[in-house]
C-alpha positions as CSV (number, residue, x, y, z in Angstrom):
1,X,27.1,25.1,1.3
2,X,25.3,21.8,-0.3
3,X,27.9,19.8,-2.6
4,X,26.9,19.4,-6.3
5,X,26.3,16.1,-5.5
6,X,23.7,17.0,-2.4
7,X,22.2,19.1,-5.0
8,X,22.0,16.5,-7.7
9,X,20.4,13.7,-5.3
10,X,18.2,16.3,-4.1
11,X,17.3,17.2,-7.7
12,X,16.3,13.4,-8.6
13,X,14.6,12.8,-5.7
14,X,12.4,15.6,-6.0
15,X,11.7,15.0,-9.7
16,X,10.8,11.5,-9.1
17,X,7.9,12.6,-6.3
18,X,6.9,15.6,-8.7
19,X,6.7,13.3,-12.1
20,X,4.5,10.7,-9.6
21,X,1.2,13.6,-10.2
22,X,1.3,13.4,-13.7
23,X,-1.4,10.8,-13.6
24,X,-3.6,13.2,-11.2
25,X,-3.1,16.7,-12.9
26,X,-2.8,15.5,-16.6
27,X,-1.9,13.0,-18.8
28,X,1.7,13.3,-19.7
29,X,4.7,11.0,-21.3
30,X,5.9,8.6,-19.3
31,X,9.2,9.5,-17.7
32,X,12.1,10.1,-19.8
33,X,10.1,11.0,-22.9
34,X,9.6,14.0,-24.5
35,X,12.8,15.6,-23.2
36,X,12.0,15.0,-19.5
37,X,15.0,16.2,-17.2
38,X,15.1,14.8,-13.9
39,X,18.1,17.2,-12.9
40,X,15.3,20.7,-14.8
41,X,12.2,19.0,-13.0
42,X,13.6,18.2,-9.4
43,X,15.6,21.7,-9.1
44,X,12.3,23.6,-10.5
45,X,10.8,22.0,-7.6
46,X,13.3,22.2,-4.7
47,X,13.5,26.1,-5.3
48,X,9.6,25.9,-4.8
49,X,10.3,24.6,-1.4
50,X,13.3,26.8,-0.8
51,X,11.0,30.0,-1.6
52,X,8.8,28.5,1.0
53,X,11.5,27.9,3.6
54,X,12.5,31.8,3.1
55,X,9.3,33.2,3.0
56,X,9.0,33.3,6.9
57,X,7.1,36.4,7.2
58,X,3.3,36.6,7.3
59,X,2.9,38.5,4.0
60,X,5.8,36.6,2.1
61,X,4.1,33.1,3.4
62,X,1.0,33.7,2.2
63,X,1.7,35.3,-1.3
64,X,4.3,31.9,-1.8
65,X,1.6,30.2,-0.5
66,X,-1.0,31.4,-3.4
67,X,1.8,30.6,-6.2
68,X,2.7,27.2,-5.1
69,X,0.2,25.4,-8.0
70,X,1.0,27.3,-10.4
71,X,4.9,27.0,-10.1
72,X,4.5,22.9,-9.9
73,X,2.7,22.8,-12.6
74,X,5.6,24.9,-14.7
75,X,7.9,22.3,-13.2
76,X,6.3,19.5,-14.6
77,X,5.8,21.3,-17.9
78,X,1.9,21.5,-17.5
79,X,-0.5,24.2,-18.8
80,X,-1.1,26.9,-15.7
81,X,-4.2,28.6,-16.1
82,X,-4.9,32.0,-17.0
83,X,-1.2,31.5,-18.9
84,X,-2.3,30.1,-22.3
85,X,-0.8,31.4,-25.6
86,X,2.2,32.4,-23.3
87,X,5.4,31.1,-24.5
88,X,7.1,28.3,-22.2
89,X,9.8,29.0,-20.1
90,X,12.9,28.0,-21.2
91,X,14.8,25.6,-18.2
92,X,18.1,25.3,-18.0
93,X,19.1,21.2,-17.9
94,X,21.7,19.1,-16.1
95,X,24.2,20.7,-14.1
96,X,23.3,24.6,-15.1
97,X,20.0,23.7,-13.5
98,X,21.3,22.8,-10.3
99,X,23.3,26.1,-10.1
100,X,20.5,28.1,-8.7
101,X,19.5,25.4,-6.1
102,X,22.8,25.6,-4.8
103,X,22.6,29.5,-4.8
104,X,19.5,29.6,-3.1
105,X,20.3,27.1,-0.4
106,X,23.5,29.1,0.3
107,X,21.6,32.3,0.8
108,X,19.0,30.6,2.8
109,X,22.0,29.5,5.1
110,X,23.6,33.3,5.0
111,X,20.2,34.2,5.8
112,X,19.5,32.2,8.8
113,X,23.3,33.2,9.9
114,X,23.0,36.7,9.7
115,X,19.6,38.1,10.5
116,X,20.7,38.9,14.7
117,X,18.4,36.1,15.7
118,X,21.0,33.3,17.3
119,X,18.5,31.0,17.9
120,X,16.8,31.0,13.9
121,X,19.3,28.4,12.5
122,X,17.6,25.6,14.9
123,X,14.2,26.7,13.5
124,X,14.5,25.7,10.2
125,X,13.2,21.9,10.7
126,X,10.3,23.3,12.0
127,X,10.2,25.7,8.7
128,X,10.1,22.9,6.5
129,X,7.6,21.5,8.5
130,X,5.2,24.0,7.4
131,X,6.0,24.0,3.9
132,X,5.6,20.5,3.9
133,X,2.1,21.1,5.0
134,X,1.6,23.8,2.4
135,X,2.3,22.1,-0.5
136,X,0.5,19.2,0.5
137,X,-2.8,21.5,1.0
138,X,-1.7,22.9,-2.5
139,X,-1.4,19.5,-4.1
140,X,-4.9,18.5,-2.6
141,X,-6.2,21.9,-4.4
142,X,-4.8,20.2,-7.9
143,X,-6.9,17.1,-7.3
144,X,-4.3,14.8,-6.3
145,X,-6.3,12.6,-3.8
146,X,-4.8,13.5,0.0
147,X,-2.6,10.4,0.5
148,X,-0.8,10.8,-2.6
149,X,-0.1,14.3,-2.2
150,X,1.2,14.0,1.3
151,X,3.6,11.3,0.4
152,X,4.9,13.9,-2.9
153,X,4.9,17.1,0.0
154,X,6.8,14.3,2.5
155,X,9.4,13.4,-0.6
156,X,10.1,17.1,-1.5
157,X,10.9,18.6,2.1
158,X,13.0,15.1,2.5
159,X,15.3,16.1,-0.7
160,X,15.2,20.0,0.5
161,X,15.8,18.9,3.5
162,X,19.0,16.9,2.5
163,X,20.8,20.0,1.1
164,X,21.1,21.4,4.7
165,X,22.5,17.7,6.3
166,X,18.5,17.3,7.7
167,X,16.8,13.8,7.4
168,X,13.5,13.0,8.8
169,X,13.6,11.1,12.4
170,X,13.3,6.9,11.7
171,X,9.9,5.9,12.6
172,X,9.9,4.4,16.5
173,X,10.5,0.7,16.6
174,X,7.9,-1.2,17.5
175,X,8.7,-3.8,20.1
176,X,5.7,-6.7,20.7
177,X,4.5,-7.8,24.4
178,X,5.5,-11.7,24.9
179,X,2.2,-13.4,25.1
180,X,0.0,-13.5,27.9
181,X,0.6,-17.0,29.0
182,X,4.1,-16.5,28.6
183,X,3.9,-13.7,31.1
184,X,2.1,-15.8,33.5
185,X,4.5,-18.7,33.5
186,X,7.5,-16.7,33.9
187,X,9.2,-16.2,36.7
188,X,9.3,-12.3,37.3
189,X,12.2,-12.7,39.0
190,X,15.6,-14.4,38.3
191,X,16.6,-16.7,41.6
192,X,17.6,-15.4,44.6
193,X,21.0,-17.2,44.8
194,X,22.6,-14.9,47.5
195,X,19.6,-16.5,50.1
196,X,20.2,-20.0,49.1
197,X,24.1,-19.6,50.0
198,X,23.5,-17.6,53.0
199,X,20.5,-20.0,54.7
């Protein structure tokens, strides 16, 4: 089961990718005004992404699928259309808001544990894979211009990620070629001492 602290740099890291939009979906207070709540935000967030990660049936995708706008733009405390006059949802804040992260994440693991499929648990990278895609094509839906929203999708499958122990793969390392002269001059192969004893 995620830690309360797994769930709580989950929670930030989330918000702070989620609170990046504000400038594409509507102008907002900047962050920490107007009562904004890194530990509310982030978590609001992360169970969008968990929703996603359980929602591994064709039906269940798609319906999560057709929600995702909507529920990111109650976790940043934004208007959702078709919703006006409605009365806001209260959040719960600091660590109360984190309680049903760490709920959800712990049934997601039960779930992957228990459903008589051995080999499910290993599948769940390639689940959040998917989601990742889907809420960057929902982000792109909102407006937010396709780099941005890929790097927010990237940042909120890397915090979700983080409650099960999963981090993305380090980039590969790029090594440069020696310069072509360099490869001329140099001998390609070290000397052959054993011949110079023997003869």
């Amino acid at each position: 089961m995620p830690t309360d602290h797994a769930c709580q740099s989950a929670a930030e890291s989330a918000a702070q990718a989620l609170d990046s939009l504000r400038p594409f979906l509507q102008p907002g207070p900047p962050r920490g005004a107007d009562g904004f709540d890194d530990w509310a935000t982030g978590a609001a967030a992360l169970l969008v992404v968990l929703a996603g990660l359980q929602a591994d049936r064709p039906g269940e995708l798609a319906l999560w699928h057709s929600h995702i706008g909507d529920q990111l733009h109650e976790a940043l405390g934004l208007p959702v259309a078709g919703a006006e006059g409605l009365r806001p949802v209260l959040r719960s804040r600091g660590w109360d808001a984190l309680a049903p992260v760490q709920h959800k994440a712990r049934e997601l693991l039960t779930d992957l544990a228990g459903d008589g499929r051995p080999g499910r648990p290993v599948e769940l990278p390639r689940q959040l894979d998917l989601v990742e895609d889907a809420c960057a094509g929902a982000l792109r839906r909102m407006t937010v211009p396709p780099e941005a929203a890929a790097r927010c999708a990237a940042a909120f499958a890397e915090a979700a990620g983080s409650l099960f122990g999963l981090h993305p793969a380090p980039p590969p390392r790029y090594t440069p070629s020696p310069p072509a002269a360099a490869q001329a001059t140099a001998s390609p192969l070290p000397p052959d001492w054993t011949t110079g004893i023997l003869f």
